[in-house]
C-alpha positions as CSV (number, residue, x, y, z in Angstrom):
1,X,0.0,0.0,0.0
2,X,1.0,3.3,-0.7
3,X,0.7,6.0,1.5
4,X,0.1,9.6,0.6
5,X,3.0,11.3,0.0
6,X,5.5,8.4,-0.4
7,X,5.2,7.7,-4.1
8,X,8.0,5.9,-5.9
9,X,11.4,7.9,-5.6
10,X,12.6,9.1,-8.9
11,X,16.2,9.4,-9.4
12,X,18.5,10.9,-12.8
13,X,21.6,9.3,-13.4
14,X,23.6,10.6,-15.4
15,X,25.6,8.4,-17.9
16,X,28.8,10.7,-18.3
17,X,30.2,10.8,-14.8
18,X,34.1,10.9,-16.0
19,X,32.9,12.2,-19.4
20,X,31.3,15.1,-17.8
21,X,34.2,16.1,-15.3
22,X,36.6,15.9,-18.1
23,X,34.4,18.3,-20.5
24,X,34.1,20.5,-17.4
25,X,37.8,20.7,-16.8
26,X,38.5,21.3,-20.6
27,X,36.3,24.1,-20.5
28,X,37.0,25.6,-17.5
29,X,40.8,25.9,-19.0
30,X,39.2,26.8,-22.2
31,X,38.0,29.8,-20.6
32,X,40.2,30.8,-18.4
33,X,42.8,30.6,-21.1
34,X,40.6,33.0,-23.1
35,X,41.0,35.3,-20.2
36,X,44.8,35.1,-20.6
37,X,44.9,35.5,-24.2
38,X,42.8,39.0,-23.8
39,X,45.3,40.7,-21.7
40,X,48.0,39.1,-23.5
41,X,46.4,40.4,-26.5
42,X,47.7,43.7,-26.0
43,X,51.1,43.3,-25.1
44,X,51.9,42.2,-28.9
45,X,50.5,44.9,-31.3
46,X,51.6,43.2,-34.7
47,X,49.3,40.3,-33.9
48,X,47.1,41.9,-31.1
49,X,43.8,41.3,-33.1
50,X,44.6,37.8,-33.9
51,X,45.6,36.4,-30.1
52,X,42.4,38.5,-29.0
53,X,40.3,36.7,-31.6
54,X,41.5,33.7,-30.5
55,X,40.8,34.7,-26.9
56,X,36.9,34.9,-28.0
57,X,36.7,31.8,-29.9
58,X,38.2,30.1,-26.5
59,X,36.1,31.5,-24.1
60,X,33.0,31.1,-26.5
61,X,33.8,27.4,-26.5
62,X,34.5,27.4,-22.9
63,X,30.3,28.6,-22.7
64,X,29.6,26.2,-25.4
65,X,30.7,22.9,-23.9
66,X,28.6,23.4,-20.7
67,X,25.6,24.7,-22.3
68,X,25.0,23.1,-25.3
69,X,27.3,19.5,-25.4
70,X,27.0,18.0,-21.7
71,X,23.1,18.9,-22.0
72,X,22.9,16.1,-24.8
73,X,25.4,14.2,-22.9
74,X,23.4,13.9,-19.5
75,X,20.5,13.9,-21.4
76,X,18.8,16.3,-20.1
């Protein structure tokens, strides 16, 4: 018999447990290495657009991998 209130417990595993730390670490040094490459940016003029672009692609795949990838990973 079920009482009220003490329904079956639902719980979500996820299926990328060393999957999703490793995706987290990458991205975490994705975008703090973005950071760095911003301030570096500006110490080399002759290719100060270039190390700053690829600052931005960095950190913009540093959001990406969290948001977008590990939700299709965990499934949810």
């Amino acid at each position: 018999m079920d009482e009220i209130g003490r329904g079956p417990v639902e719980t979500r595993q996820s299926s990328g447990g060393v999957t999703t730390v490793v995706a987290l670490v990458v991205s975490l040094a994705l975008f703090i290495g973005g950071m760095f490459l911003f301030g570096v940016a500006f110490e080399f003029p002759d290719f100060g657009a270039l190390i700053f672009s690829s600052g931005l692609v960095a950190v913009c795949l540093g959001v990406f991998i969290p948001l977008q990838v590990l939700r299709h990973v965990d499934g949810a």
